[in-house]
C-alpha positions as CSV (number, residue, x, y, z in Angstrom):
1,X,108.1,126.5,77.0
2,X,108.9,124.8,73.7
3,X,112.3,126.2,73.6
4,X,113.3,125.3,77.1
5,X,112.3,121.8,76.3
6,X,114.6,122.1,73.0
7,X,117.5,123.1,75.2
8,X,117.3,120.9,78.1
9,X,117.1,118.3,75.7
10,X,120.5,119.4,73.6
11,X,121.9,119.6,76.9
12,X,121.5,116.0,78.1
13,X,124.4,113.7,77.0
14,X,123.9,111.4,74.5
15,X,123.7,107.6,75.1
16,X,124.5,105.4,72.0
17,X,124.3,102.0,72.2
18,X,125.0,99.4,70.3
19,X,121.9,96.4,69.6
20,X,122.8,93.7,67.3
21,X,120.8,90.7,66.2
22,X,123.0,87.5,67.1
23,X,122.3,83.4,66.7
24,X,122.3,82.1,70.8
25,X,122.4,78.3,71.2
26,X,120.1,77.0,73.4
27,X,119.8,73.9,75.6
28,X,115.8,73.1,74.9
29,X,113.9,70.4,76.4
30,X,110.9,69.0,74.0
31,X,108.9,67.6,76.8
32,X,105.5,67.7,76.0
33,X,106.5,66.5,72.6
34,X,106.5,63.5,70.3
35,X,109.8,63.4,69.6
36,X,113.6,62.8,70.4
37,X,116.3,64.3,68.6
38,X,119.7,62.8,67.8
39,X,122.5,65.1,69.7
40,X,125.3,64.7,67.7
41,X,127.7,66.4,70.5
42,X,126.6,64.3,73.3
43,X,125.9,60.7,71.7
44,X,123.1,60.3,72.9
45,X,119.4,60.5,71.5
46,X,117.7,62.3,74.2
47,X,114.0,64.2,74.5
48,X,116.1,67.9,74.3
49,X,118.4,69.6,71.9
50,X,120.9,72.5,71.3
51,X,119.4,74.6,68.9
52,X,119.4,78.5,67.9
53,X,117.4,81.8,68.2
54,X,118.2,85.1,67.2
55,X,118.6,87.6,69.7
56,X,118.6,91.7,69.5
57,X,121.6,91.7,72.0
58,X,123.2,94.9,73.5
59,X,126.7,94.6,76.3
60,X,129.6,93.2,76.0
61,X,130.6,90.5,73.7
62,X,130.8,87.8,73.9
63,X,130.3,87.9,77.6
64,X,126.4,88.8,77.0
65,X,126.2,86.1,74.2
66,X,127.2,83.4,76.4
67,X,124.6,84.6,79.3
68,X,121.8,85.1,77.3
69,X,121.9,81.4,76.5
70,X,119.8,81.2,79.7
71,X,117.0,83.3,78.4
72,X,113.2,81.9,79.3
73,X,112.2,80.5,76.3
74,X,108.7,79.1,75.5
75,X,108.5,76.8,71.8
76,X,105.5,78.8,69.5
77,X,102.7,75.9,68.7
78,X,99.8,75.8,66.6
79,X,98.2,73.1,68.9
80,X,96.5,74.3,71.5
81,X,96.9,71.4,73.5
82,X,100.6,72.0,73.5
83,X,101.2,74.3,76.9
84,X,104.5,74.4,78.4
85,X,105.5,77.2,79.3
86,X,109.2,77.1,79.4
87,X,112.0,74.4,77.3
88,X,115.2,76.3,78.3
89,X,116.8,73.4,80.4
90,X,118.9,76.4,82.2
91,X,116.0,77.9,83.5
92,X,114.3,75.0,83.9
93,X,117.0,73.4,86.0
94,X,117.9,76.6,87.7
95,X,121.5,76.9,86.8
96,X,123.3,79.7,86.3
97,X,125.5,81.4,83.7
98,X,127.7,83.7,84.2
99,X,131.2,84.8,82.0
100,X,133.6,87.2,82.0
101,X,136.7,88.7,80.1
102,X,139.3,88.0,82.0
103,X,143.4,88.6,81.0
104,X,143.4,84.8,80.3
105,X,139.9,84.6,77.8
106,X,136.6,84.0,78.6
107,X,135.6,82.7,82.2
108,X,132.5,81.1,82.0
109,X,130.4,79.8,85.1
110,X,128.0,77.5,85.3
111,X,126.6,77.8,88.7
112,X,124.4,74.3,90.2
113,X,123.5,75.2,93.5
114,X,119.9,75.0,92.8
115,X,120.3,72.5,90.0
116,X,117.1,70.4,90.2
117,X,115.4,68.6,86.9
118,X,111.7,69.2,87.5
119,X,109.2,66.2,87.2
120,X,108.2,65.7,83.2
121,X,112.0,66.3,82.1
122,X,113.5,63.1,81.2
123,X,117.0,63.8,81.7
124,X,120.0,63.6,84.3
125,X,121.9,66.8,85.5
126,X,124.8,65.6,83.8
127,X,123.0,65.2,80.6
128,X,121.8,68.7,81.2
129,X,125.1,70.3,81.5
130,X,126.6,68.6,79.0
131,X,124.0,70.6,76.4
132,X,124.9,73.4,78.1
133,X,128.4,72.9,77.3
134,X,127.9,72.3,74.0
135,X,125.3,75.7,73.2
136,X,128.1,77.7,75.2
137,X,130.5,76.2,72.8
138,X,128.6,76.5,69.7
139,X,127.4,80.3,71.1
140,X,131.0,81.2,71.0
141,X,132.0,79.5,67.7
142,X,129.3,81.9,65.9
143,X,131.2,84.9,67.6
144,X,134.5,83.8,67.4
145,X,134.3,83.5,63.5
146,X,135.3,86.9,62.1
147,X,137.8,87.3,65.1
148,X,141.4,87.4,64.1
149,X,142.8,86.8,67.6
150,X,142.0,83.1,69.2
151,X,140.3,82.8,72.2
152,X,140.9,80.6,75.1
153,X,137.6,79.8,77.0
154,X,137.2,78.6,80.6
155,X,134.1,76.4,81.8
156,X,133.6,76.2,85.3
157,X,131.3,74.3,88.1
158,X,129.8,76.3,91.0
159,X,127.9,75.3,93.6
160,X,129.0,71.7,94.2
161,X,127.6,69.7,96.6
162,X,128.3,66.4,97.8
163,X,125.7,65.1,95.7
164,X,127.0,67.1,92.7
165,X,130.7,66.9,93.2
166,X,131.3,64.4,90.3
167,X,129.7,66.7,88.0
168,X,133.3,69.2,88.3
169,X,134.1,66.4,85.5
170,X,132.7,68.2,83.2
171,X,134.8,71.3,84.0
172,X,136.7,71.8,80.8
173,X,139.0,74.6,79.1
174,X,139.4,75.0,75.1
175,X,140.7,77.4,72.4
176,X,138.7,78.6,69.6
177,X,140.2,80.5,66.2
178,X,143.4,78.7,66.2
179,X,145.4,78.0,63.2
């Protein structure tokens, strides 16, 4: 029985994949918290932040990168009278991410259907996406440093609404690993 176990098993392809431990930028709310924290990228001192996590990530990159930024995400405390549950303003917000390789670069889209910033969060939608665009951008940086080629990436609004529509504003294209 042993044997036919042994041979089955050399006869089953092999799978290999790839897992690498990689920095994701975050948008993070700190409700629930003391403090505000100065976001340099935005202007603006606000109760959230763009801040990093290593990830064991396996896909494509940097496709995967950029859509693990959405990853529940619940800050560690020593205070037991510290209980939220969940600071990613992604998931908090329910948007979206989603990117892509495309012949042109990366196509990443941000879909706000369901955008809504829950009771307790102290920020507008447009303050939300604009951390998002700025831990998409900073995500990418990180991956686009040992590239030789540039990369051209795409930022996209889905999901507009009437009441949304001015957000498509924010829609915005750049190229990293130039020059």
């Amino acid at each position: 029985m042993k044997l036919l176990f042994a041979l089955l098993a050399l006869s089953l392809p092999l799978a290999a994949t790839t897992i690498s431990v990689v920095p994701v930028f975050e948008p993070l709310s700190m409700h629930g918290t003391d403090v505000d924290d100065g976001i340099t990228d935005t202007g603006e001192a606000l109760q959230a932040t763009v801040a990093s996590r290593p990830m064991a990530l396996t896909g494509a990159f940097p496709e995967v990168l950029v859509e693990a930024i959405r990853s529940p995400h619940k800050f560690p405390s020593n205070n037991p009278s510290y209980k939220v549950d969940e600071v990613n303003l992604l998931v908090l917000c329910n948007i979206g991410i989603t990117a892509e390789m495309v012949e042109e670069g990366l196509k990443v889209r941000l879909n706000v259907a369901h955008l809504a910033v829950p009771e307790g969060v102290d920020l507008t939608a447009r303050q939300v996406l604009k951390l998002a665009l700025v831990a998409i951008r900073k995500t990418v940086e990180e991956y686009q440093k040992p590239q030789s080629q540039a990369l051209k990436v795409a930022i996209t609004l889905e999901g507009v609404n009437d009441g949304t529509a001015s957000l498509k504003e924010l829609e915005t294209t750049y190229t990293l690993g130039e020059g």
